[in-house]
C-alpha positions as CSV (number, residue, x, y, z in Angstrom):
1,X,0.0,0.0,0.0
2,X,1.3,3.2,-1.2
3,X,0.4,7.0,0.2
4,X,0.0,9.3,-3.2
5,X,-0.8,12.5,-2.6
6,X,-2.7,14.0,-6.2
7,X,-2.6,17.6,-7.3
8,X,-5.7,18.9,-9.7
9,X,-5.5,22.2,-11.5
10,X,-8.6,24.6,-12.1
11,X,-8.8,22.7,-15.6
12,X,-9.3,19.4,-14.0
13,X,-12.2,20.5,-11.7
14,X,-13.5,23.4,-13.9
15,X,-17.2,21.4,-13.7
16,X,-19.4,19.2,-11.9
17,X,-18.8,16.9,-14.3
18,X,-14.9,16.6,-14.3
19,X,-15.3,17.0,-10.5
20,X,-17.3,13.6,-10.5
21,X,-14.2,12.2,-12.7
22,X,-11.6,13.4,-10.4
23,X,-13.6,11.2,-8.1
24,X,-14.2,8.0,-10.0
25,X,-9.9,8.2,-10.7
26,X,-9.5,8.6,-7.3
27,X,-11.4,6.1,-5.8
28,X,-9.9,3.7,-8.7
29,X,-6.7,4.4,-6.2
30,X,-8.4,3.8,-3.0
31,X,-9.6,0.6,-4.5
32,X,-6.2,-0.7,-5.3
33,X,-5.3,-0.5,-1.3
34,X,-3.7,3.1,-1.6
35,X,-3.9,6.0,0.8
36,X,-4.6,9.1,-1.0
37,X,-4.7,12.8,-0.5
38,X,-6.0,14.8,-3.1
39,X,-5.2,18.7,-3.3
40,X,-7.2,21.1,-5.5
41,X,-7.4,24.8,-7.1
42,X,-10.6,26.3,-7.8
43,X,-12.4,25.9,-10.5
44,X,-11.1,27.5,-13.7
45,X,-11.5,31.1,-14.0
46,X,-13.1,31.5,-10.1
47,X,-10.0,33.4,-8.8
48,X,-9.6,35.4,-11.6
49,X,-13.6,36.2,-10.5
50,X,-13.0,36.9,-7.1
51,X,-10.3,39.5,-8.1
52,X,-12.1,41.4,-10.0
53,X,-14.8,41.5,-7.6
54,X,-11.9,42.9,-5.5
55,X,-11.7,45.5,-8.0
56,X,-15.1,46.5,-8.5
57,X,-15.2,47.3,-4.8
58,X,-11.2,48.9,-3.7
59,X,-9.4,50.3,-6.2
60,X,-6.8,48.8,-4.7
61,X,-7.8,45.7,-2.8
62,X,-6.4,45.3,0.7
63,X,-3.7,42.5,0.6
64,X,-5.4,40.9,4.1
65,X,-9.2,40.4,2.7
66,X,-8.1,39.7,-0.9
67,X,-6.7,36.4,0.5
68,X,-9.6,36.1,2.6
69,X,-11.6,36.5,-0.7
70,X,-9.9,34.4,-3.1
71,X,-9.5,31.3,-0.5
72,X,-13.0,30.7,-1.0
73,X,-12.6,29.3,-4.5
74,X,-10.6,26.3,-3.0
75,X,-13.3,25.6,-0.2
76,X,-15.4,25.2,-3.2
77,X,-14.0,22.4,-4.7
78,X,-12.9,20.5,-1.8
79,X,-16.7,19.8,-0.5
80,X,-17.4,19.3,-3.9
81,X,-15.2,16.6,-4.5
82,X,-15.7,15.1,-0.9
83,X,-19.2,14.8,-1.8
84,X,-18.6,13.3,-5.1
85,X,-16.2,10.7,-3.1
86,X,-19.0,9.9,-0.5
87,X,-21.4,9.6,-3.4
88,X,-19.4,6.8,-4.5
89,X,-19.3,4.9,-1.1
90,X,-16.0,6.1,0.2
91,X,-15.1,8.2,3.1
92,X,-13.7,11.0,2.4
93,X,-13.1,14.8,4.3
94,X,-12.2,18.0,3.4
95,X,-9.7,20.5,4.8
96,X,-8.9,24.2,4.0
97,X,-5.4,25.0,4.7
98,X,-6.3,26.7,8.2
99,X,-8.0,23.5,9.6
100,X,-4.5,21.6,8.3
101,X,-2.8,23.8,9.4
102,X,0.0,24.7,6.5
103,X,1.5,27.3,8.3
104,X,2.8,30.1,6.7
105,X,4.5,33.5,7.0
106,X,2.3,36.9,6.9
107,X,3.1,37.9,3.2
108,X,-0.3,37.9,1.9
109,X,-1.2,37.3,-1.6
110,X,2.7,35.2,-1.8
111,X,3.0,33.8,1.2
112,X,5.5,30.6,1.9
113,X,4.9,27.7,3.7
114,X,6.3,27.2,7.1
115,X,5.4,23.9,8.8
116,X,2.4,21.7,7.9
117,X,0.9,20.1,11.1
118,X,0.2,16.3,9.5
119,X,-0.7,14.5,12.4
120,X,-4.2,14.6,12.3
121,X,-4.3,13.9,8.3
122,X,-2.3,10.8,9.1
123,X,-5.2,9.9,11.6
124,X,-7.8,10.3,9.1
125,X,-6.1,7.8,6.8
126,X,-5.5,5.5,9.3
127,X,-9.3,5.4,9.3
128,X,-9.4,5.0,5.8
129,X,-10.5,8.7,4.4
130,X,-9.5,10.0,1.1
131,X,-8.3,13.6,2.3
132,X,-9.5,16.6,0.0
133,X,-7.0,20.1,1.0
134,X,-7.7,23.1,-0.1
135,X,-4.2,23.9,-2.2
136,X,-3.2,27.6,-2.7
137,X,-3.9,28.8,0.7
138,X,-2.8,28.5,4.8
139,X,-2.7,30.6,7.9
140,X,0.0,32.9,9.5
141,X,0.9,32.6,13.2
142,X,-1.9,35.0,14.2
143,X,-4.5,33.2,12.1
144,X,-4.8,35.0,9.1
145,X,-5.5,33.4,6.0
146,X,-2.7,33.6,3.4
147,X,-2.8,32.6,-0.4
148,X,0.7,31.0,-2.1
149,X,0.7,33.2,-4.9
150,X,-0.4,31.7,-8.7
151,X,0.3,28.2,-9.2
152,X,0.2,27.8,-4.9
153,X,-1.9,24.4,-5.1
154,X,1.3,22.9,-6.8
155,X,3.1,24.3,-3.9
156,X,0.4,22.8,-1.6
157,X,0.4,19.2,-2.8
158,X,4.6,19.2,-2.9
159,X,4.7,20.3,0.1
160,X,2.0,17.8,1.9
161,X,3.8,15.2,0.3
162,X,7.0,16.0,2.1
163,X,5.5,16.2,5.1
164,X,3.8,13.2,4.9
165,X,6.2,11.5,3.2
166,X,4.5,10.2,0.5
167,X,5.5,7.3,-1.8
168,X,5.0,9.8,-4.9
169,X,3.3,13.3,-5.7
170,X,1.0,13.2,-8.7
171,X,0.3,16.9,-10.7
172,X,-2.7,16.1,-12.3
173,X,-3.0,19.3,-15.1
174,X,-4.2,19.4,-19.0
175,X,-1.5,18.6,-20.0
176,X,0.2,14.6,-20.1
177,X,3.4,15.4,-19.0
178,X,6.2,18.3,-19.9
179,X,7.0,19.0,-23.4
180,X,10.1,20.1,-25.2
181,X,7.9,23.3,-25.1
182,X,4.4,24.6,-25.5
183,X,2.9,21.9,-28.2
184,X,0.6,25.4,-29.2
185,X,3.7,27.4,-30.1
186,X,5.4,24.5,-31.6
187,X,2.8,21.2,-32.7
188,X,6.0,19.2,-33.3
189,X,6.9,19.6,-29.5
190,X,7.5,15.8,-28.4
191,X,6.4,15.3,-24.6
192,X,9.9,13.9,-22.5
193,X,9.5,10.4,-20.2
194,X,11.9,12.2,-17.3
195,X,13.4,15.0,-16.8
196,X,16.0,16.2,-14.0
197,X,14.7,18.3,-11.4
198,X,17.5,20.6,-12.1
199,X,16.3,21.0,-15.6
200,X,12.8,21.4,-14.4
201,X,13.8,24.1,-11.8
202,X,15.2,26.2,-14.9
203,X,12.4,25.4,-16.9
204,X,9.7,26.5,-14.2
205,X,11.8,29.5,-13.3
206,X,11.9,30.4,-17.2
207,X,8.2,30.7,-17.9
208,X,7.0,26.6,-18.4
209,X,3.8,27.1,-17.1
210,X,3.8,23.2,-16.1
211,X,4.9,23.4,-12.5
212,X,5.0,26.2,-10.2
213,X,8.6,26.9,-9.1
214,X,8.0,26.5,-5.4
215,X,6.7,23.0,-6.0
216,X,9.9,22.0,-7.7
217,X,12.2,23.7,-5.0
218,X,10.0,21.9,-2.4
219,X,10.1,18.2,-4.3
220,X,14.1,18.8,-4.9
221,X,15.0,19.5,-1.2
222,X,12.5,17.3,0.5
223,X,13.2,14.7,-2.7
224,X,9.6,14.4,-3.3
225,X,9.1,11.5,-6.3
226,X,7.2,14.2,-8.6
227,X,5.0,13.0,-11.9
228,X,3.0,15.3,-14.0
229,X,-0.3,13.8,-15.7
230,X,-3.3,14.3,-17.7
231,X,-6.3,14.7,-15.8
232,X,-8.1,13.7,-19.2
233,X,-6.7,11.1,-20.0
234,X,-7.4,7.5,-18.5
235,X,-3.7,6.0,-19.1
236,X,-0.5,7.1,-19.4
237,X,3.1,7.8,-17.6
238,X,3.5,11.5,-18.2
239,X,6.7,12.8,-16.9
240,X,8.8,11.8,-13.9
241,X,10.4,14.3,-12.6
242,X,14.0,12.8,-11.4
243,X,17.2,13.3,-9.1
244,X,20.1,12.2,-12.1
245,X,19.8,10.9,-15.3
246,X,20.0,7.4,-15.7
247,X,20.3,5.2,-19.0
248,X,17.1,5.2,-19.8
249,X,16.9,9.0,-20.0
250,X,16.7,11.1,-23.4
251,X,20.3,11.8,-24.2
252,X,19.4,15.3,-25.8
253,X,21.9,18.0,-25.1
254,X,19.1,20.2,-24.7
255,X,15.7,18.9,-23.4
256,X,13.1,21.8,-23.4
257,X,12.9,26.0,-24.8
258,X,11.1,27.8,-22.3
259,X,9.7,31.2,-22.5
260,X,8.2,34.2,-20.8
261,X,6.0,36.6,-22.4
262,X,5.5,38.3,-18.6
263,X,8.3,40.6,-19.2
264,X,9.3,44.2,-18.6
265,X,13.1,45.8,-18.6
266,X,13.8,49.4,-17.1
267,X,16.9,51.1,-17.8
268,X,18.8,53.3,-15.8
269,X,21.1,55.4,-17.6
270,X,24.2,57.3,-16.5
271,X,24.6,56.3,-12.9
272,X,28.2,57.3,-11.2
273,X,30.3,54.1,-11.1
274,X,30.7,53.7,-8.0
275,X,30.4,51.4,-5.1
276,X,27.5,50.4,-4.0
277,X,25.4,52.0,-7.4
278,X,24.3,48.4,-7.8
279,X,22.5,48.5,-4.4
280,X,21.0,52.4,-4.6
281,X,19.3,50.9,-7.6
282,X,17.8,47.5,-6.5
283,X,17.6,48.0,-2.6
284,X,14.8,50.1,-3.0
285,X,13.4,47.4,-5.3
286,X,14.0,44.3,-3.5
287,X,12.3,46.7,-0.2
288,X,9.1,47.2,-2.0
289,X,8.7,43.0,-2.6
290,X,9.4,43.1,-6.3
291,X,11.4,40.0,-7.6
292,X,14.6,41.3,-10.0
293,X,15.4,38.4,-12.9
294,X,18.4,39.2,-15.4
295,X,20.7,41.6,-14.5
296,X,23.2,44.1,-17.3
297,X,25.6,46.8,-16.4
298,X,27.7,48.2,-18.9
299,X,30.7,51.0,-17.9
300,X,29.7,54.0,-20.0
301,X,31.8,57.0,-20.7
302,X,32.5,59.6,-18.0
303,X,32.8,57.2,-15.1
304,X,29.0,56.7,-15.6
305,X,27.3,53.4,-16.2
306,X,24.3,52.1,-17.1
307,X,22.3,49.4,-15.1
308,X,19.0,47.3,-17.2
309,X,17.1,45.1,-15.6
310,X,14.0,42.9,-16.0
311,X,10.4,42.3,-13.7
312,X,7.3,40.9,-14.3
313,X,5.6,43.1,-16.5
314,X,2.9,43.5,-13.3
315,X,5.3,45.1,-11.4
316,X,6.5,47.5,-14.2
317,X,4.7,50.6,-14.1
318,X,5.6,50.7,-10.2
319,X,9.3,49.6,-10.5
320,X,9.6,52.1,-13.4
321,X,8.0,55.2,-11.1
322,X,9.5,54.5,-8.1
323,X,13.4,55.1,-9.9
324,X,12.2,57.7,-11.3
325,X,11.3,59.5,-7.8
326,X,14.9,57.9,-7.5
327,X,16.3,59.5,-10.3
328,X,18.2,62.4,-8.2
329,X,19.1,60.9,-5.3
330,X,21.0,58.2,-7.6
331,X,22.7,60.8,-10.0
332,X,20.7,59.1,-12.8
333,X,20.8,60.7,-16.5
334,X,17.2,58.6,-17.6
335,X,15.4,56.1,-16.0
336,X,13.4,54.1,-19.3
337,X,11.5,50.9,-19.0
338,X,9.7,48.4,-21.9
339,X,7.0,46.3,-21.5
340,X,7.0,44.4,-24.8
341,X,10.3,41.9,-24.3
342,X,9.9,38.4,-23.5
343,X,12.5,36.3,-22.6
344,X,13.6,32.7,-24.3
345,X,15.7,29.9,-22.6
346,X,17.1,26.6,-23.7
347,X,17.9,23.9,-21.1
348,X,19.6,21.2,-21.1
349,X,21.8,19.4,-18.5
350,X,24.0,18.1,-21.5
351,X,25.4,21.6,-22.1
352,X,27.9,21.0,-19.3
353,X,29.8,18.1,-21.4
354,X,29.0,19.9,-25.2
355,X,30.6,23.3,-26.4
356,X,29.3,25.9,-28.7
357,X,26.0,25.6,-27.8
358,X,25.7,29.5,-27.2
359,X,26.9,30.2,-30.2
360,X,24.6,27.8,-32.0
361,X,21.8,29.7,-29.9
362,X,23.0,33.1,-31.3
363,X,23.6,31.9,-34.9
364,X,19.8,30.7,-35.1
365,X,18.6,34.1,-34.2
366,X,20.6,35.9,-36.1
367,X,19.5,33.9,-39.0
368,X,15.8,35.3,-38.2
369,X,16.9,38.8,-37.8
370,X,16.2,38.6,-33.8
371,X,18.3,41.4,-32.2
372,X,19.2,39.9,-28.8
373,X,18.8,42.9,-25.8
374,X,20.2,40.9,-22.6
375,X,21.9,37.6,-22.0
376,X,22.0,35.6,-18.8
377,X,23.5,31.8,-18.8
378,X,24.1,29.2,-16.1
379,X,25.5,25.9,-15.9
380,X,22.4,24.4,-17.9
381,X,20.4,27.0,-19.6
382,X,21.3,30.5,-21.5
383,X,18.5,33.2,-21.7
384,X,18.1,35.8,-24.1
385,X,15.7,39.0,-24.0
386,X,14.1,39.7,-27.5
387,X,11.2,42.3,-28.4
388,X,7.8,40.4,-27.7
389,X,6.9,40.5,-31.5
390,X,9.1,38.1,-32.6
391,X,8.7,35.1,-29.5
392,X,6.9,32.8,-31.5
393,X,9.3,32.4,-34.3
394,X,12.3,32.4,-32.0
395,X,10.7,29.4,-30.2
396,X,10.2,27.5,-33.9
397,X,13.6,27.8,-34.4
398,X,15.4,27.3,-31.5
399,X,13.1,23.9,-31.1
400,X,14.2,22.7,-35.0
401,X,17.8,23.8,-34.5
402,X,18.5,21.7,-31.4
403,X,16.6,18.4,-32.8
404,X,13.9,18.7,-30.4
405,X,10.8,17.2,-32.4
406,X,9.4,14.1,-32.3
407,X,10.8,11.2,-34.1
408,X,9.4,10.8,-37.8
């Protein structure tokens, strides 16, 4: 008897209907002896509801009673699907992340996950429950609800698995596994059998929308067996998500092109090079919560430099005023910003043993006529910054350059 813990997206419970499938697969579990806790998201499209019900109301929704509001959707679906469970002569019972208890620190809106309190789930599969949690959501110290941020309930089932220590953690999504990229960018996209969680991390980080990147970084430190699946469909493996490659693994020297359309890059121009420029500019930044991704300076002329960045594009118009109230205090010539980059990655754990892949990156572009903005590599991945416009066909590209489709 195994304990799987099962993760289903908004997609996957978007309807009475495919709530009342999510049941009949997991009770096809229960029946085959295993213990199983099932995590869910709202249905499809409720929290972007709720928010802009926010909206309607507060301009500018308080960060406390927005998580209050959008928890709900979550509480939705977990009695649903407890009732669909029932209805099918199982026990079953629902938790929100409060009555868990997934504790979490007081960043509302992106809070992280603490210390789950597992004891009394355990108890309740001892006595043969399925457990439905709420994913997405927990409680501070004080009691205050908290929400994980988009793509929490990932976060949510990764985490319970660690804590429970689960024999594997199923991601249940529309999807059937992780592709060498998105199959509606590039049909010829082939979906992988495994992937390395390293490789995943970058790919999450990078824009694949598959995983949430919390839920990897959870499933990597607390080694967390991780599968991804298709809530749709009745068989298949998907995509294990593994600690090394073995010799059974794809031996492509890159395995996936990511991408990230939610992009914005500010510019600040003319700086003094000095010490601690670097920290003027992005303390303030960091202070106000917003995440930082690439990084350029260049040494201008003058003992001046210049200092580009990139945010979410959500955060630009904020990022972009605040260094402009900045402007003086930092001895800044311009402070610009654009909202219509995305950024483009290739991964690949084989680019550690191979050389030239970079170059064969670059070549590809330049082929297209894709002026490259910003370049950031590591170990296993190299990112470039493009204008938006021309994403699609830099994907295509990239994917038939590197010998990523599927076999003829």
């Amino acid at each position: 008897m195994s304990l799987i813990v099962q993760k289903y997206g908004g997609t996957s419970v978007g309807s009475v209907e495919r709530i009342k499938q999510v049941a009949e697969r997991v009770a096809k579990f229960k029946m085959l002896g295993h213990q199983v806790v099932v995590v869910l998201s709202a249905m499809s499209g409720e929290t972007n509801r709720l928010i802009k019900l926010a909206h309607d109301v507060q301009s500018q929704p308080d960060a406390r009673e927005l998580d209050v509001l959008v928890s709900t959707g979550e509480q939705v679906t977990i009695a649903l699907l407890a009732m669909a469970l029932k209805d099918l002569g199982l026990k079953a019972k629902s938790y929100t992340g409060a009555q868990v208890r997934i504790l979490t620190d007081s960043s509302y809106t992106k809070a992280r996950i603490l210390n789950i309190d597992e004891q009394h789930l355990r108890s309740d599969l001892q006595a043969g429950n399925v457990i439905v949690v709420a994913g997405f959501q927990g409680v501070d110290e004080h009691g205050n609800i908290t929400t994980l941020g988009r793509g929490g309930s990932d976060t949510t089932g990764v985490a319970l698995a660690a804590a429970l220590k689960a024999d594997e953690c199923q991601i249940y999504t529309d999807v059937d596994g992780v592709y060498t990229t998105d199959p509606r960018i590039v049909p010829e996209a082939r979906r992988l059998k495994t992937i390395t969680f390293e490789e995943m991390l970058e790919m999450a980080s990078l824009g694949s929308k598959v995983l949430q990147i919390r839920s990897v970084e959870f499933a990597g430190k607390y080694k967390v067996k991780l599968r991804v699946l298709s809530s749709f469909q009745e068989e298949g493996e998907g995509t294990l998500i593994t600690f090394e490659e073995d010799d059974n693994m794809e031996q492509a020297i890159i395995s996936g092109i990511a991408f990230n359309r939610d992009e914005a890059k500010i510019t600040v121009l003319g700086v003094p090079d000095t010490p601690g420029v670097a920290y003027q500019i992005l303390g303030p930044v960091a202070d106000a919560n917003i995440d930082v991704d690439m990084i350029i300076q260049n040494v201008g002329a003058n003992n001046t430099t210049d200092f580009t960045f990139t945010v979410h594009r959500n955060d630009y118009v904020r990022t972009l005023q605040m260094l402009r109230d900045l402007q003086a205090k930092i001895g800044a010539r311009e402070v610009t910003g654009d909202d219509k980059i995305a950024k483009v990655s290739i991964v690949g754990v084989g680019m550690r043993s191979h050389v030239g892949i970079a170059s064969s990156m670059f070549k590809t572009l330049a082929e297209e006529s894709i002026n490259i903005q910003m370049i950031s590599t590591s170990e296993i991945k190299i990112s470039v910054v493009i204008d938006e416009k021309y994403l699609e066909l830099a994907v295509r590209v990239l994917h038939k350059a590197f010998g990523l489709e599927k076999a003829a």
